[in-house]
N, C-alpha and C positions, 0 to 999 in steps of 0.2 A: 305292678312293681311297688313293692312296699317304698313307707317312706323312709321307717327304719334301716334297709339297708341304703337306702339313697343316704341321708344323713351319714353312716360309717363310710360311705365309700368316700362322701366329701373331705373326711377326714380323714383319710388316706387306708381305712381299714377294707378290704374288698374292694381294692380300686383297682385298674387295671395297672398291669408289669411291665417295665419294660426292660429291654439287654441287647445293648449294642454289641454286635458281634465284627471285630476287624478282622481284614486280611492277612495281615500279620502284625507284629508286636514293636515294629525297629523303623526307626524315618530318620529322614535328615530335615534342614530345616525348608520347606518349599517346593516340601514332596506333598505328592497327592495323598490324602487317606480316602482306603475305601472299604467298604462294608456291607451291613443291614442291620437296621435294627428290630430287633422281634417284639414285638407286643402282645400280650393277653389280655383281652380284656377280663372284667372283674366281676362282678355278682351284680351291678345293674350297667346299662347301656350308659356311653359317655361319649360328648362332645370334643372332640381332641381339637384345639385352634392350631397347635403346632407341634414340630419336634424339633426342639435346638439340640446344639451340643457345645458344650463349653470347651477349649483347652484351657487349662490351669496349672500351674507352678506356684511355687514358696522362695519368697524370699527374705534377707534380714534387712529391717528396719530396728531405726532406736525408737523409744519411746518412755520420757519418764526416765532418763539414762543408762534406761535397759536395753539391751537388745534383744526382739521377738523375732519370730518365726510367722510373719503374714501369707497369706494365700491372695495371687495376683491372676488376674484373666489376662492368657496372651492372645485368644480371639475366640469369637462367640460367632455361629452357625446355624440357620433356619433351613430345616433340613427334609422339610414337610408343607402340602399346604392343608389346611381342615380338614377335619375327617370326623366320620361319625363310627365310634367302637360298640359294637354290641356285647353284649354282655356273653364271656366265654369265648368269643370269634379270638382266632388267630391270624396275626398278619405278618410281613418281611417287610420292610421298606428301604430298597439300596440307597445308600447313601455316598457322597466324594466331596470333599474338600480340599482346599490346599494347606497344609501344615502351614500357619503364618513363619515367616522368616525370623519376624523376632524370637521365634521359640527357642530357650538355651536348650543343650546338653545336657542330658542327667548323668552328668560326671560332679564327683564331692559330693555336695549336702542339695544340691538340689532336682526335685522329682518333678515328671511331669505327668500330667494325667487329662484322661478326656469324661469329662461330668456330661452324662445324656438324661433329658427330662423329656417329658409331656405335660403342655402348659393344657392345664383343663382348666377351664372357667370355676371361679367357684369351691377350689378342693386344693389338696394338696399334692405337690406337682409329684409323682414317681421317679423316681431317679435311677442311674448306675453309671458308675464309675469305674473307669480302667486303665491302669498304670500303664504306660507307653517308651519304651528306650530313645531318645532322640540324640543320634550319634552326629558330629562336626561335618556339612558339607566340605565337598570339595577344596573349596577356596580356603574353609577355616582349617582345615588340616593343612593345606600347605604352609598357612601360617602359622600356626602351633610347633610343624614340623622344622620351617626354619630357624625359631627363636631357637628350639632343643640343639639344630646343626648349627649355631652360634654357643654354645654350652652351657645355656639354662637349664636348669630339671624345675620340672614341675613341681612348685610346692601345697596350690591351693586353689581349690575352682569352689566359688559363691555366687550366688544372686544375691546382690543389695541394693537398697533402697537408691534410686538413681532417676532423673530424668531425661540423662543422655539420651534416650531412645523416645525420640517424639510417641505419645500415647500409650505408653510406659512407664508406669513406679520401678521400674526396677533396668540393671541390666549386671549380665555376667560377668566378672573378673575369674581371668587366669596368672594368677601370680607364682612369678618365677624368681628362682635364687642365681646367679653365676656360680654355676660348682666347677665352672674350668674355660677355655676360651679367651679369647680379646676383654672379658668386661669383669673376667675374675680378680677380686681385691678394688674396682672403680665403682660398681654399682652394688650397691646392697639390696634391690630387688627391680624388676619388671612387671608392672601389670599388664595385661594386656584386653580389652575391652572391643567386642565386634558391635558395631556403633550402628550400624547398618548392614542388612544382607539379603542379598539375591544371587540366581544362582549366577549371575554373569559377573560380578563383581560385589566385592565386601569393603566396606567403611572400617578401618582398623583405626583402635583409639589406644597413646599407649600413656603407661605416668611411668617416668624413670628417675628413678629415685637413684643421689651419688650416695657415695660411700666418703661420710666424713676425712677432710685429711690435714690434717694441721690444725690452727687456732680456729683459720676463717675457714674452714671446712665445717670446725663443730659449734659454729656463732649463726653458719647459714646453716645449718641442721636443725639447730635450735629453734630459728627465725622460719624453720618450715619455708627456707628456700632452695634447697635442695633437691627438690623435688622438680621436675622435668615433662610440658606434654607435647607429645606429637601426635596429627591426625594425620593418614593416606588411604588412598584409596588402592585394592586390589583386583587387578580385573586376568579374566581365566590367561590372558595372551603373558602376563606376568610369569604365573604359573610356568608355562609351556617353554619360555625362554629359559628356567634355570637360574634365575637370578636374584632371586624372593632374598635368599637369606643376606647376597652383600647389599643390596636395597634396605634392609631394614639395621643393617651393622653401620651402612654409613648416616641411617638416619641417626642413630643413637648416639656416632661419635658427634656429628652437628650440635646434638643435643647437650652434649660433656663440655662442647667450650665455651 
């Protein structure tokens, strides 16, 4: 085995491929993924220590009093343990994780996707990437669903820069306007912020922001007192009783006085 191609492969040129192939394309958050990852090896024989797999999302930070577009790890996965690749052999290796709970929604501006490597000693890791739909468990869609049957419409879903979520730079805002309902003309928006989740219960985080009214309406707007937070927690037995949305109508008037 020459040494010439050994030195190209180290530098990722005839090095072995790899392509993670999933079961299908759509999860929620705290679902299983499952798969195989295929590999080729490359024009000489290599040492594989591992196979991870990254989940990754983007979200906005300031910086410099700009705002970018960063790329954040929602959980990292050893997927493999050593292996020795011959040069040309073909392999499958099934793979299952659990989707972390923190993972947002690729609803608005932000994407999530799964980064698969091979950590070779010595070289450069091979990579591939695969964009993934991660659609609202359960518990997040009934609370989505009650703000909208309270008569918010959705204006704006983001990841931004955030520490709310222990082990996290970031977490999701779904910001809502009152286009009609009990809070039309009182609040000028609802964030709404899933603080924690699993599937038996969800940590709801909200900022309720009034809607100036008078002098001392627009002196505490000004004063950035205006603004309003609630935390509760949601558990599936909420859901089942039908009562999600006057639960969160009465947390908000609490909120108002």
């Amino acid at each position: 085995m020459s040494l010439f191609n050994r030195t190209l492969a180290s530098l990722g040129v005839g090095s072995a491929r790899v392509d993670a192939r999933l079961e299908k394309s759509s999860f929620e958050p705290g679902e299983e993924v499952r798969g195989v990852v295929h590999i080729e090896g490359g024009k000489v024989d290599q040492q594989i220590d591992h196979i991870y797999m990254y989940v990754k999302t983007q979200y906005t930070k300031e910086s410099n009093d700009k705002k970018v577009r960063v790329t954040g790890v929602v959980g990292k996965f050893r997927v493999s343990e050593p292996f020795f690749l011959k040069a040309g052999e073909k392999r499958d290796i099934p793979f299952s994780f659990l989707l972390p709970c923190e993972t947002p929604v690729t609803q608005g501006r932000t994407p999530v996707w799964i980064e698969t490597g091979l950590d070779i000693p010595s070289a450069v890791d091979p990579k591939d990437t695969d964009g993934i739909e991660v659609i609202p468990n359960p518990l997040q869609k009934a609370v989505l669903d009650a703000v909208a049957e309270l008569g918010f419409r959705l204006r704006k879903i983001d990841c931004e820069h955030s520490y709310l979520r222990s082990g996290h730079p970031f977490a999701q805002e779904f910001e809502f306007v009152p286009a009609s309902g009990p809070f039309k003309g009182y609040l000028d928006e609802l964030e709404v912020v899933f603080a924690a989740v699993d599937p038996d219960q969800t940590e709801v985080f909200m900022q309720i922001d009034k809607k100036a009214r008078g002098l001392f309406g627009v002196l505490e707007e000004s004063a950035g007192r205006d603004e309003r937070y609630a935390r509760f927690t949601v558990k599936a037995e909420d859901v089942k009783k039908g009562v999600l949305a006057g639960r969160i109508q009465s947390i908000i008037r609490h909120h108002l006085n």
